[in-house]
N, CA, C and O of each residue as an XYZ file, in Angstrom:
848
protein
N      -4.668     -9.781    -26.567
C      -3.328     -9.344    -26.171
C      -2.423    -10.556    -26.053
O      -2.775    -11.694    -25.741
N      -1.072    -10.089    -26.383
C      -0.647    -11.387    -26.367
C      -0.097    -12.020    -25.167
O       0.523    -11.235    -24.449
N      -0.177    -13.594    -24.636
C      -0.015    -13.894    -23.375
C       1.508    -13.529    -22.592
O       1.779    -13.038    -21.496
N       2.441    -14.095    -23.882
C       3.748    -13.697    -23.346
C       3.809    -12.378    -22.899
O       4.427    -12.282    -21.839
N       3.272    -11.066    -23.454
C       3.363     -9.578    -22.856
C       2.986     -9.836    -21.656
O       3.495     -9.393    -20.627
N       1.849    -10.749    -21.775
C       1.187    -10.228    -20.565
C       2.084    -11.172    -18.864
O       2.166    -10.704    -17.729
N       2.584    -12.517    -19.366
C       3.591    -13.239    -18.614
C       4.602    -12.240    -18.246
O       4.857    -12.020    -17.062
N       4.973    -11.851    -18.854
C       5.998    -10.743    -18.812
C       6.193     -9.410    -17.762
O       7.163     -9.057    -17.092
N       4.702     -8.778    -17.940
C       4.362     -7.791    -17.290
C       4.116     -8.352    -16.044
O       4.346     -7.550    -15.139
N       3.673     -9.605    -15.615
C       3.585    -10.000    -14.376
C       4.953    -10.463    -13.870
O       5.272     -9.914    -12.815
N       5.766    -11.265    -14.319
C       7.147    -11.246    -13.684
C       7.942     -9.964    -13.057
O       8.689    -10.119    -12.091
N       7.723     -8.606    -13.704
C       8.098     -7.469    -13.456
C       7.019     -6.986    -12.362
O       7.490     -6.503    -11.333
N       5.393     -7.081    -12.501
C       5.201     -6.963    -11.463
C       4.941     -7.760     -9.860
O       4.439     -7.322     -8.825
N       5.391     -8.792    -10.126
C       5.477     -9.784     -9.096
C       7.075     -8.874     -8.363
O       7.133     -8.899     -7.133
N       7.832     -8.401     -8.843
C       8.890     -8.311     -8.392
C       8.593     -6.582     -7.684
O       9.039     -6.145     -6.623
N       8.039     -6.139     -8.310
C       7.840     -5.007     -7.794
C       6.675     -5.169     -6.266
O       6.790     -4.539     -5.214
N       5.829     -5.993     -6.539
C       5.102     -5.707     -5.122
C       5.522     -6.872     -3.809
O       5.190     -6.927     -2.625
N       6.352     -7.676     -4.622
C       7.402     -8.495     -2.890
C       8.091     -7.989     -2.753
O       8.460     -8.284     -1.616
N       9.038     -6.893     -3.326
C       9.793     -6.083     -2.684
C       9.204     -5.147     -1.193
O       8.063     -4.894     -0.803
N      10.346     -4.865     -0.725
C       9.635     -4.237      0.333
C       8.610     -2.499      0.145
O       8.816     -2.040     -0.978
N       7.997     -1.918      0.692
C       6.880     -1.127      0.660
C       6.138     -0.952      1.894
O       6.249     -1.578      2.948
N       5.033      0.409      1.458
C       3.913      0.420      2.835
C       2.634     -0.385      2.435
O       1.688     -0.259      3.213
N       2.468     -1.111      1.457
C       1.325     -2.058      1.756
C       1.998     -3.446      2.543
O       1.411     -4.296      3.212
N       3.318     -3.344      2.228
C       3.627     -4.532      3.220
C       3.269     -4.896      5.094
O       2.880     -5.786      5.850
N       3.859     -3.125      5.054
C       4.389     -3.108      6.527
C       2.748     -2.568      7.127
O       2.636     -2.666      8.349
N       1.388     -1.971      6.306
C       0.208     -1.644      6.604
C      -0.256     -3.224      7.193
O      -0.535     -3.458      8.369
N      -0.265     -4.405      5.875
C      -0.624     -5.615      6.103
C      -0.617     -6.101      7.678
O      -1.397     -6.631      8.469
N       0.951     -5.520      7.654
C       1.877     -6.028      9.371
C       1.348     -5.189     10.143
O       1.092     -5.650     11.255
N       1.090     -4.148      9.982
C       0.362     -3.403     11.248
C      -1.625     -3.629     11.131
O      -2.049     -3.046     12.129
N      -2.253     -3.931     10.718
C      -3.465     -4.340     10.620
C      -4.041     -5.524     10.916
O      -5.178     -5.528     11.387
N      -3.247     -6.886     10.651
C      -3.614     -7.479     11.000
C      -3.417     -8.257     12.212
O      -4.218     -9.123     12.565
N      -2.006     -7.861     13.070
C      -1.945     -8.099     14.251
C      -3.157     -7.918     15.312
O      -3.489     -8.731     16.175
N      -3.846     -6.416     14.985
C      -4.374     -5.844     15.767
C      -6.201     -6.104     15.436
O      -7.133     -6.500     16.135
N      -6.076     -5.658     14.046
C      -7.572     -6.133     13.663
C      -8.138     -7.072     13.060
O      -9.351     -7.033     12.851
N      -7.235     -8.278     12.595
C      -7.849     -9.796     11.852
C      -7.394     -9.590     10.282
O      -6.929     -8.636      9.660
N      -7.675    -10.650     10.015
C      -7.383    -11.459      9.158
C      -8.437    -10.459      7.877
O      -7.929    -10.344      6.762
N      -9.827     -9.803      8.116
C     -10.881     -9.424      7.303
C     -10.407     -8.260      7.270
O     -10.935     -7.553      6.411
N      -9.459     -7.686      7.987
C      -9.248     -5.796      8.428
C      -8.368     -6.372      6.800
O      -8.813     -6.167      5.671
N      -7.283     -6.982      7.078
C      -6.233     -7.220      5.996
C      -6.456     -7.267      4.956
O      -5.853     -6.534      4.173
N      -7.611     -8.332      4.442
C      -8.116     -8.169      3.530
C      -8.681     -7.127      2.672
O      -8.420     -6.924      1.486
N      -9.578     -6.429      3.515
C     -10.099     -5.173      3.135
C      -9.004     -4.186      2.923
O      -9.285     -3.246      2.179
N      -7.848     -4.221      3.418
C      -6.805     -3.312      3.010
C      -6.672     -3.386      1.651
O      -7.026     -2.517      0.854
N      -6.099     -4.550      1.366
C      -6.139     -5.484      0.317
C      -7.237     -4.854     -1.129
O      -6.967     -4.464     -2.265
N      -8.155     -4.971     -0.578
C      -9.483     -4.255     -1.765
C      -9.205     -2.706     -1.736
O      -9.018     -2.226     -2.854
N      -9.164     -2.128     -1.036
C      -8.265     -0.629     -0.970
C      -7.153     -0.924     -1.902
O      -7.435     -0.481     -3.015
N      -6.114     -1.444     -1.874
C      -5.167     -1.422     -2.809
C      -5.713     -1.815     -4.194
O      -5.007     -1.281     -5.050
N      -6.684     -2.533     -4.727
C      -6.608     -3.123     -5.891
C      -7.810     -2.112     -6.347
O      -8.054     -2.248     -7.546
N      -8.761     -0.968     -5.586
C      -9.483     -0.119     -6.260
C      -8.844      1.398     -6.407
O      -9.358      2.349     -6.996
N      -7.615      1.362     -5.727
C      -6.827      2.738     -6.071
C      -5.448      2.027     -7.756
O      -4.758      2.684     -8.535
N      -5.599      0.896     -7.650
C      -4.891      0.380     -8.932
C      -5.678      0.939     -9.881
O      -5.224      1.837    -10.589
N      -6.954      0.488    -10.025
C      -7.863      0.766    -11.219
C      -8.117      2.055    -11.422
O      -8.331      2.485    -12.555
N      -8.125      3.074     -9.987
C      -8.102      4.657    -10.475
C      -6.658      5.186    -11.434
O      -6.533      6.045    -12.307
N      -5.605      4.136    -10.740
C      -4.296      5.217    -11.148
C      -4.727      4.200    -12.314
O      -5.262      5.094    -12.970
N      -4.900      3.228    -12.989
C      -4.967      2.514    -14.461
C      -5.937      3.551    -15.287
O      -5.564      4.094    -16.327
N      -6.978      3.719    -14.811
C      -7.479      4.452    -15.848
C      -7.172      5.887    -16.077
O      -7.452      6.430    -17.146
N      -6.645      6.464    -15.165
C      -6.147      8.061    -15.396
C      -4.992      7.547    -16.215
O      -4.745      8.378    -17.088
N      -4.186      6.507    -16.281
C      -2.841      6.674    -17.357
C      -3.585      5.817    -18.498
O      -3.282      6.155    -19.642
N      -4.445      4.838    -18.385
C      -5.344      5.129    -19.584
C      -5.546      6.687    -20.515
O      -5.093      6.902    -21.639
N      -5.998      7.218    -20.039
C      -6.898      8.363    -20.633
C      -5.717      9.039    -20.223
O      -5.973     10.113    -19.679
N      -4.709      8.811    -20.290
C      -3.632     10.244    -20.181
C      -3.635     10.981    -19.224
O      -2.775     11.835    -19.442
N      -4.157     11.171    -18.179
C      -4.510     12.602    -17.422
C      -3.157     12.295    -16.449
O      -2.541     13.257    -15.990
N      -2.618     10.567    -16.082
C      -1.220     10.759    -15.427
C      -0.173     11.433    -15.604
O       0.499     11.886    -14.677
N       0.210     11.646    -17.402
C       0.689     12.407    -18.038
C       0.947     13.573    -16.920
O       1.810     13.342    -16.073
N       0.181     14.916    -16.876
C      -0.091     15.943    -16.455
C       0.703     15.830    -14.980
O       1.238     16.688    -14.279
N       0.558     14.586    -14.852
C       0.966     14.648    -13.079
C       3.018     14.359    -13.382
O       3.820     14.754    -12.535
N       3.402     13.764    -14.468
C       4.411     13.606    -14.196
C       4.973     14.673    -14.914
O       6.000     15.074    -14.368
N       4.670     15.293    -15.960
C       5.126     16.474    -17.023
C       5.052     17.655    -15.941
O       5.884     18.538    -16.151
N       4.085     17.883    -14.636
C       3.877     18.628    -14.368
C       4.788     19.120    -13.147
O       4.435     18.572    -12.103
N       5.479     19.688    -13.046
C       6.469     19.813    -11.531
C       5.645     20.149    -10.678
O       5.495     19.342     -9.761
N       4.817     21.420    -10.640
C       3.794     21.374     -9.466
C       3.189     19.908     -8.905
O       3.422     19.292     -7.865
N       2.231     19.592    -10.149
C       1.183     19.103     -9.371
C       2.240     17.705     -8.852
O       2.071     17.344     -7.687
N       3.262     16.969     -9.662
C       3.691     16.284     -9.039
C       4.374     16.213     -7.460
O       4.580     15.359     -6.598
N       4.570     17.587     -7.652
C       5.059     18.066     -5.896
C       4.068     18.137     -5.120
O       4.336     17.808     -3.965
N       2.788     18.509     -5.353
C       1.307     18.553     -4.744
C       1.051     17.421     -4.271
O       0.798     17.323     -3.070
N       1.057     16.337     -5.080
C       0.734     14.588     -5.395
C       1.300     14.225     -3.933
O       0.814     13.987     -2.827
N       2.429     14.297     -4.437
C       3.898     13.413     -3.963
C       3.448     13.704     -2.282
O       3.023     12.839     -1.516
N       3.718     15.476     -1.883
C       3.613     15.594     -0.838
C       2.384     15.215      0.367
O       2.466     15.073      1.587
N       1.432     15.144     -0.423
C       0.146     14.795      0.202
C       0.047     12.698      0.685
O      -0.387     12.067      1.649
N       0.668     12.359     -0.532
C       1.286     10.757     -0.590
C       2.670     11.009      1.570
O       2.596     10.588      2.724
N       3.484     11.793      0.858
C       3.769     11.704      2.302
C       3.692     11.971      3.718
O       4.242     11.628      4.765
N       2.641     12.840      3.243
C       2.095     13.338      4.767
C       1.253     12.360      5.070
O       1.235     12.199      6.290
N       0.484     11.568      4.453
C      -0.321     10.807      4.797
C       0.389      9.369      5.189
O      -0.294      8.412      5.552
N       1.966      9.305      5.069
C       2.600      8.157      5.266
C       3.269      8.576      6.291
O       3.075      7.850      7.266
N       4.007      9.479      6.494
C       4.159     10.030      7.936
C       3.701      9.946      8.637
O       4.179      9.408      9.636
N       1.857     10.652      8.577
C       1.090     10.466      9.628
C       1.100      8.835     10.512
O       1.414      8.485     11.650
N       0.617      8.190      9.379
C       0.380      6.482      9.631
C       1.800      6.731     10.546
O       1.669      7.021     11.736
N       3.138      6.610      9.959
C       4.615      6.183     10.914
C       4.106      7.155     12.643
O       4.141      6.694     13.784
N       3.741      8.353     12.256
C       3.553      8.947     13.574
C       2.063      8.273     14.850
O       2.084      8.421     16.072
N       1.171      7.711     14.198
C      -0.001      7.378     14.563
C       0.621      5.871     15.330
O       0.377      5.448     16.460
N       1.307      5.406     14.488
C       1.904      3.825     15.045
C       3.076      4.456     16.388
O       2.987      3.730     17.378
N       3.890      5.380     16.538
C       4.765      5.486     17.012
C       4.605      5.840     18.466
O       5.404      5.659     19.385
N       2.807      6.656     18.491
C       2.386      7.334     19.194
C       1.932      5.890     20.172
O       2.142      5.764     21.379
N       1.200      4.792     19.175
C       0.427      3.659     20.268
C       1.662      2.796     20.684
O       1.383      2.019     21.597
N       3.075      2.728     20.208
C       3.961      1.815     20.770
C       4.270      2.790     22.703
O       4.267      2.706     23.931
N       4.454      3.502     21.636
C       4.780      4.781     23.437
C       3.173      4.753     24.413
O       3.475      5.009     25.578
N       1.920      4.570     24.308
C       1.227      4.159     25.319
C       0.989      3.026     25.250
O       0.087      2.643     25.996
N       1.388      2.407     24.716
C       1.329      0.334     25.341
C       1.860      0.623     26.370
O       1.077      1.251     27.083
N       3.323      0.400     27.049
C       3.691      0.448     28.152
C       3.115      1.168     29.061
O       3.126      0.661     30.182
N       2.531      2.352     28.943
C       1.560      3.413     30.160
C       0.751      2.515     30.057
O       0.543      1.901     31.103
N       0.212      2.199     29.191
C      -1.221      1.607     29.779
C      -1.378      0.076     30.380
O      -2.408     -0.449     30.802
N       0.112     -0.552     30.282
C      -0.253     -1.848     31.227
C       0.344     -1.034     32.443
O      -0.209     -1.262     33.519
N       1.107     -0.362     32.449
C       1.584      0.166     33.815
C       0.311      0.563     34.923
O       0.417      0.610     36.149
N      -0.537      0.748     34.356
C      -1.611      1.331     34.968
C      -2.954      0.672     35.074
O      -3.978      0.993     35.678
N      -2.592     -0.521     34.174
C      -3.260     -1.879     34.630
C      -4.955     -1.648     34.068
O      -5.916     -2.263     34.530
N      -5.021     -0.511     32.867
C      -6.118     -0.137     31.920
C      -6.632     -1.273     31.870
O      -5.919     -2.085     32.459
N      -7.444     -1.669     31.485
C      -8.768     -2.511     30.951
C      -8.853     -2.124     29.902
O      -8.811     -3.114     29.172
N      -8.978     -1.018     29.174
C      -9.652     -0.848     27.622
C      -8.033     -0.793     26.693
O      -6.938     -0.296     26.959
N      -8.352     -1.255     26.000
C      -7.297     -1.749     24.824
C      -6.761     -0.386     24.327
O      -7.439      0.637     24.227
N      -5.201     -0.539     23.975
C      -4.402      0.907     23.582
C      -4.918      1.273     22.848
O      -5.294      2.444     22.795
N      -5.216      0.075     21.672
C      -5.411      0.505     20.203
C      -6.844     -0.159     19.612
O      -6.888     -1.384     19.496
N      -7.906      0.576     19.273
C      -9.055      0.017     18.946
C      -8.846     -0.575     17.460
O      -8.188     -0.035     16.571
N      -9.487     -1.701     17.383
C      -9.519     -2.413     15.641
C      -9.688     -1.367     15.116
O     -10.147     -0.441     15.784
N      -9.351     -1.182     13.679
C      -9.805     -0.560     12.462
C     -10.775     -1.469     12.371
O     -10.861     -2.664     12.656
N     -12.021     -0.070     11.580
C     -12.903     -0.681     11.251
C     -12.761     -1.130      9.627
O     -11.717     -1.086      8.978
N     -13.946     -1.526      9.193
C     -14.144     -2.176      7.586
C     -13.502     -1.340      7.031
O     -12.400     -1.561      6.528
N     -14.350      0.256      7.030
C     -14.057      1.145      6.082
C     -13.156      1.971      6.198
O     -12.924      3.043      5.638
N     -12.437      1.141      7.311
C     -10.715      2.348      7.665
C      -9.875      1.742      7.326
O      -8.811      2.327      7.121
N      -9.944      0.608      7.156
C      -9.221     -1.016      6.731
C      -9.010     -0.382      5.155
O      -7.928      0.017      4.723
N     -10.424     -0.384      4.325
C     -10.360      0.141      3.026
C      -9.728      1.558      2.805
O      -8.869      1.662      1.929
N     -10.032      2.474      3.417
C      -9.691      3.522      3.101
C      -7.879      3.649      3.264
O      -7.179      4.064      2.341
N      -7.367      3.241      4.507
C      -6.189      2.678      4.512
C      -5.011      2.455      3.594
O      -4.017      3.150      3.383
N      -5.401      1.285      3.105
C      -5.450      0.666      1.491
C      -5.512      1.249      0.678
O      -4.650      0.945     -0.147
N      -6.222      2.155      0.340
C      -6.810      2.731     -0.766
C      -5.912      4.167     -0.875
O      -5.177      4.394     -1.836
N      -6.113      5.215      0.408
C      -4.913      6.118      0.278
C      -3.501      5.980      0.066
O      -2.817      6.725     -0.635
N      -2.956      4.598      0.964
C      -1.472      4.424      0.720
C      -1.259      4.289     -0.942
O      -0.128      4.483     -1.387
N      -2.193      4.006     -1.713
C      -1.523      4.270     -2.831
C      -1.865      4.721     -3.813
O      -1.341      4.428     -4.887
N      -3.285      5.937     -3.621
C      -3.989      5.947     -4.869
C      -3.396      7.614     -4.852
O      -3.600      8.467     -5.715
N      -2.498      7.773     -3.403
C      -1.232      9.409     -3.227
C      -0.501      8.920     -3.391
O       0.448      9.545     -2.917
N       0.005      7.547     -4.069
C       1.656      7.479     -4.598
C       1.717      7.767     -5.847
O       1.016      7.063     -6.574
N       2.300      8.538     -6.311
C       2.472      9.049     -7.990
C       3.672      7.645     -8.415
O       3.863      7.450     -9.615
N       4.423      6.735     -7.376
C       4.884      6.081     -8.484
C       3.991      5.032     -8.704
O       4.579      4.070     -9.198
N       2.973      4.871     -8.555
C       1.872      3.451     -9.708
C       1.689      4.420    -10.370
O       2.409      4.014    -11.282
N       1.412      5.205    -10.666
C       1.063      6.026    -11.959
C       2.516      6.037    -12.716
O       2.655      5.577    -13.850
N       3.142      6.378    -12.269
C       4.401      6.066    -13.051
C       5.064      4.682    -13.863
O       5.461      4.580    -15.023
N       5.012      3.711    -12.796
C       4.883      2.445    -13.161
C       3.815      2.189    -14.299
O       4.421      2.239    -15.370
N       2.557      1.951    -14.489
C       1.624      2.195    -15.119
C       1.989      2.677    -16.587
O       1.827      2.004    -17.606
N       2.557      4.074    -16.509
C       2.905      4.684    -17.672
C       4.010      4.702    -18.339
O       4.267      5.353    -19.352
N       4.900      3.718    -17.555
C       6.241      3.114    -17.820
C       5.607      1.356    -18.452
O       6.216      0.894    -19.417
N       4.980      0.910    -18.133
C       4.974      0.005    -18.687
C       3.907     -0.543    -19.795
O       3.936     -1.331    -20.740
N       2.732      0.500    -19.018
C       1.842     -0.002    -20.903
C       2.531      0.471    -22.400
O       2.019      0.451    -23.519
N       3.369      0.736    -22.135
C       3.861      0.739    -23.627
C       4.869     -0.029    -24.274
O       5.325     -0.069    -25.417
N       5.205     -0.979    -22.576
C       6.250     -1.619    -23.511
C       5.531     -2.711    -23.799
O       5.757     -3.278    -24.867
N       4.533     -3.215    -22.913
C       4.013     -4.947    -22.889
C       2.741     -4.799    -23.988
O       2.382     -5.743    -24.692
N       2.137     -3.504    -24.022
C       0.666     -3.460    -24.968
C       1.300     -3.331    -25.970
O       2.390     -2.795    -26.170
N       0.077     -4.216    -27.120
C       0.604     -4.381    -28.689
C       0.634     -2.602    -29.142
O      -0.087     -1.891    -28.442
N       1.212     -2.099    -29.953
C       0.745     -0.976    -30.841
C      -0.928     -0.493    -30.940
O      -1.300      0.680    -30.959
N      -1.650     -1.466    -30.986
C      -2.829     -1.140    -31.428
C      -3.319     -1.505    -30.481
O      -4.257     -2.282    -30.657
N      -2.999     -1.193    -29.208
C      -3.725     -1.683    -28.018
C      -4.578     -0.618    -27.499
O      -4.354      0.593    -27.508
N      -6.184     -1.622    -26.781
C      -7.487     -0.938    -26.677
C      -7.230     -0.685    -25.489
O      -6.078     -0.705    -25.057
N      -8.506     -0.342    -24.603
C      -8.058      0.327    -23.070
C      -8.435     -1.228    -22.289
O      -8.298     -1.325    -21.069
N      -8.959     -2.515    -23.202
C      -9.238     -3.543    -22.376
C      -7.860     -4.080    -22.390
O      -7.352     -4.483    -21.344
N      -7.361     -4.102    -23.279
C      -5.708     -4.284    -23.091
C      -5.264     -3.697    -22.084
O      -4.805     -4.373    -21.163
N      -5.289     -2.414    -22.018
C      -4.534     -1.836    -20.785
C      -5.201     -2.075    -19.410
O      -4.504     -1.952    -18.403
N      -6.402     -2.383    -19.315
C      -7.220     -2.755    -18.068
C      -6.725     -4.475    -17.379
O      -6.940     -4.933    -16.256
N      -6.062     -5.057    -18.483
C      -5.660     -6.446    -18.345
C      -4.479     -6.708    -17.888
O      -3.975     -7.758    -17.490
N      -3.957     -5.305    -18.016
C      -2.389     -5.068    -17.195
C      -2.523     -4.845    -15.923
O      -1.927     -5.601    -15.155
N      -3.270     -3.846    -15.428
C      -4.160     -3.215    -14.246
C      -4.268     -4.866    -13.471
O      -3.746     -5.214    -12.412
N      -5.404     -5.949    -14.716
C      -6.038     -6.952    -13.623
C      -4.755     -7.850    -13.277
O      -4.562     -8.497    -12.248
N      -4.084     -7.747    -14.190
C      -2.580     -8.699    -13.622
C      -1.933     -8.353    -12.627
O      -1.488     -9.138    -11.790
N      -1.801     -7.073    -12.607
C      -0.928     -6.749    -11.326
C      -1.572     -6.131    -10.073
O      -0.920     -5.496     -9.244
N      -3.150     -6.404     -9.975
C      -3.586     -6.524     -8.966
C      -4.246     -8.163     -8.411
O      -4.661     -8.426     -7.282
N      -4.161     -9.188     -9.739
C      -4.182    -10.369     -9.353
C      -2.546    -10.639     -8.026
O      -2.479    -10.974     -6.843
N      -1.650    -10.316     -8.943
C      -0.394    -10.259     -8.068
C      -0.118     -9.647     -6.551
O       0.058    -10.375     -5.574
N      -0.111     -8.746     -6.519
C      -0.802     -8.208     -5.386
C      -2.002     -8.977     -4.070
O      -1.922     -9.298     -2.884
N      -2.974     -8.994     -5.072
C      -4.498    -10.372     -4.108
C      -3.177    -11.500     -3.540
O      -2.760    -11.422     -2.384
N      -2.591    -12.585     -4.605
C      -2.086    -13.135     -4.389
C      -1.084    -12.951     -2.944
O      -1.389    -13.503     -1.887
N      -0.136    -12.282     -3.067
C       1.074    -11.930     -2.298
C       0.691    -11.842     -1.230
O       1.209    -12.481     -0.315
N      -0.750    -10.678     -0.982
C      -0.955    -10.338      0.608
C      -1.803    -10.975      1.016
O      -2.064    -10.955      2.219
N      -2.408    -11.644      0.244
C      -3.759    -12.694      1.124
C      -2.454    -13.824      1.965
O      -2.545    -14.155      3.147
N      -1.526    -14.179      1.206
C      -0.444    -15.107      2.117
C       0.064    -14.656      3.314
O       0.415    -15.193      4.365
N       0.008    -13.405      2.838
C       0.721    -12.324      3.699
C       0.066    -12.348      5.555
O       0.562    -12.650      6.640
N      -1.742    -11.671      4.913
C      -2.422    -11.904      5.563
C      -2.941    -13.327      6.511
O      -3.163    -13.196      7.715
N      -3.080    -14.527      5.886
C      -3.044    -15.431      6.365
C      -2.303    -15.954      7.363
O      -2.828    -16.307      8.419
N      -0.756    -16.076      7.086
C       0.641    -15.980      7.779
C       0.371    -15.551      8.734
O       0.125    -16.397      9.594
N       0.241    -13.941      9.207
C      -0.143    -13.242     10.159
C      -1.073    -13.820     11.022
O      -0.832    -13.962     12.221
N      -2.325    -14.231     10.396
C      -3.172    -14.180     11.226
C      -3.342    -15.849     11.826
O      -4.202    -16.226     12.622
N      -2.519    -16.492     11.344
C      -1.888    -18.199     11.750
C      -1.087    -17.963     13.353
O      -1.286    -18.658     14.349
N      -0.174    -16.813     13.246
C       0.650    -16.763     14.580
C       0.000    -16.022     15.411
O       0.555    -15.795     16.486
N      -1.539    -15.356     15.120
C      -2.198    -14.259     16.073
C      -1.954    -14.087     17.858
O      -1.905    -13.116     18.613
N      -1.861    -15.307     18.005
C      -1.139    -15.847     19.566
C      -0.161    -15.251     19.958
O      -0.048    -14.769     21.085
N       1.023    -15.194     18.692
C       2.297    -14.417     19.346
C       2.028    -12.860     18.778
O       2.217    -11.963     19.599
N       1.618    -12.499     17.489
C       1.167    -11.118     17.401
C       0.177    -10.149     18.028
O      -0.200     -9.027     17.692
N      -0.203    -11.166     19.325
C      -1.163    -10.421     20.577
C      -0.437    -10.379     21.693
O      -0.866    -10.067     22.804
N       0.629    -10.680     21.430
C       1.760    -10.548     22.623
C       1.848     -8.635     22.912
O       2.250     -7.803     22.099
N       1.323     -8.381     24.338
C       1.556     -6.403     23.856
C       3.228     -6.046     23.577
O       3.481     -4.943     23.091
N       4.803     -7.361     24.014
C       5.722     -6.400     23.720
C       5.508     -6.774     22.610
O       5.168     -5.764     21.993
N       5.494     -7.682     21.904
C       5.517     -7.621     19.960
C       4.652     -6.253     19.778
O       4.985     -5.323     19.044
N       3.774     -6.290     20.380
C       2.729     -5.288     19.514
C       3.341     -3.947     19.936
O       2.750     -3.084     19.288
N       4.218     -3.414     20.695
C       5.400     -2.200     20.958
C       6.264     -2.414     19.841
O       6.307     -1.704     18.836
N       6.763     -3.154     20.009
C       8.014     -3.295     19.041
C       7.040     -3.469     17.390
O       7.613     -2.907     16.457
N       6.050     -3.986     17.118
C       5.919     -4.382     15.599
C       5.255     -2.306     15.071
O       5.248     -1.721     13.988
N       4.786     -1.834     16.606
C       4.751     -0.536     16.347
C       5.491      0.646     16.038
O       5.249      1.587     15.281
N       6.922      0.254     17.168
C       8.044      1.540     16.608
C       8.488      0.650     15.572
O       9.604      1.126     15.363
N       8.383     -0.245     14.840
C       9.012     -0.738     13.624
C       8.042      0.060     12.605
O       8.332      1.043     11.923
N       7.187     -0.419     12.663
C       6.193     -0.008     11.131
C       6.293      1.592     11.619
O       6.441      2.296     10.620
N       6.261      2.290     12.718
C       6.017      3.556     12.469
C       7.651      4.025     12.393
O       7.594      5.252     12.312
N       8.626      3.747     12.386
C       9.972      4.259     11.824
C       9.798      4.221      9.884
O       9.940      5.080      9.013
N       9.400      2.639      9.872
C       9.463      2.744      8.528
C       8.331      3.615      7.568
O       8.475      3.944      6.390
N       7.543      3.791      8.175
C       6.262      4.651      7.212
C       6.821      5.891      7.018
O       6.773      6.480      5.938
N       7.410      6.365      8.122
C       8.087      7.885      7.965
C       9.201      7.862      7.324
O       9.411      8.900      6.697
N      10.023      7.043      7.241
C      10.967      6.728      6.013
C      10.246      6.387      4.651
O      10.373      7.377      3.931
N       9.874      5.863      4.307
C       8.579      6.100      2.866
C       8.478      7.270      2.708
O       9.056      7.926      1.842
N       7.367      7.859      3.926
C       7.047      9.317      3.384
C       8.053     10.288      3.147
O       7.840     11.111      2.257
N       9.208     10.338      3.846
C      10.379     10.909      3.350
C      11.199     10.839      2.359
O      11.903     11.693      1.820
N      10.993      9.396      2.112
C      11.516      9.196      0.895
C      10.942      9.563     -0.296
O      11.674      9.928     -1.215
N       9.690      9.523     -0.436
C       8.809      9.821     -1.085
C       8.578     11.327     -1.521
O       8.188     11.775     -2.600
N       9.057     12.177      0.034
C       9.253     13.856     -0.417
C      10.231     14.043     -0.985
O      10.300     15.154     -1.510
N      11.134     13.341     -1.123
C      12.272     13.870     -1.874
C      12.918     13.357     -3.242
O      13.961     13.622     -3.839
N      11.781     12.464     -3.484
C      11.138     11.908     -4.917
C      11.516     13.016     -5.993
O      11.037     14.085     -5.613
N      12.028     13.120     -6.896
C      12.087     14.561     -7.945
C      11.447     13.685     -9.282
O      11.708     12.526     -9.603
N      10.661     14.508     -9.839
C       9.823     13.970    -10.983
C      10.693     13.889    -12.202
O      11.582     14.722    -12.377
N      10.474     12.929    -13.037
C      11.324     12.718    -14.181
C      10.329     13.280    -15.779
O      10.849     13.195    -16.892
């Protein structure tokens, strides 16, 4: 494949995943609370729901999801209930932080995520977003040669989840450099009604997504 396509396809997707998003603001809510390894593992959640939505627009079957008005409304909505939830789940632990120092608790508001909630995490925020499948099927056709194989198209997939590794491991790191002040409980109120305002704005935004 040729390198410039492939230079190419990464400038476009470098720009697409530092923009803002919910793997950003997941990063910001995970690793305050559960480390630097929770983040990471988010991280591998995101780059094994890449390779599902890569190979379904491989093999066409994304097609179906965007041609399709149902199922794209099916998709879409399930993508935002599950981003809602997250905004409502965060919104719920900013509102008992304060009860629970008031009352001078001992056991922590919010228990770590574990490994495989870390992954799963990761992995739902975007393997229910119909736009990487969109993206995906918007762009292997402009950067793959004509006669391009599915390792071609898998090399698009590894670029823009190299991009991605890249972005949030900094991301992650960053975070987990100031852990001192991100264990502060008002940050951890406030970094909560933040990420949980914005997740429910995603998922809303996201319901009212109309398929092209």
């Amino acid at each position: 494949m040729d390198l410039n396509a492939i230079f190419a396809f990464i400038a476009v997707a470098t720009l697409l995943v530092i923009s803002p998003g919910p793997n950003g603001f997941l990063i910001a809510k995970t690793v305050p609370l559960s480390g630097h390894r929770a983040g990471l593992i988010n991280i591998a959640g995101f780059v094994a729901a890449f390779y599902v939505h890569g190979t379904l627009s491989i093999f066409g079957i994304s097609i179906l999801l965007v041609q399709s008005a149902n199922a794209f409304f099916v998709f879409k909505m399930l993508g935002a209930a599950y981003l809602i939830w997250l905004g409502i789940k965060a919104l719920r632990n900013a509102i008992r932080q304060p009860a629970a120092q008031s009352t001078l608790a001992e056991e922590p508001v919010q228990k770590p995520v574990s490994m495989k909630g870390a992954f799963y995490e990761g992995f739902l925020t975007n393997i229910l977003n119909p736009k990487v499948s969109v993206f995906y099927l918007a762009a292997f056709p402009q950067f793959m040669p004509v006669d391009g194989s599915a390792l071609s198209a898998y090399s698009l997939v590894t670029a823009h989840s190299l991009v991605n590794v890249l972005w949030f491991s900094a991301m992650v790191f960053t975070l987990s450099r100031i852990k001192s002040a991100t264990n502060n409980p008002t940050f951890k109120v406030w970094l909560n009604s933040i990420t949980g305002v914005v997740f429910i704005g995603f998922g809303a935004k996201l319901a009212l997504t109309k398929s092209s």
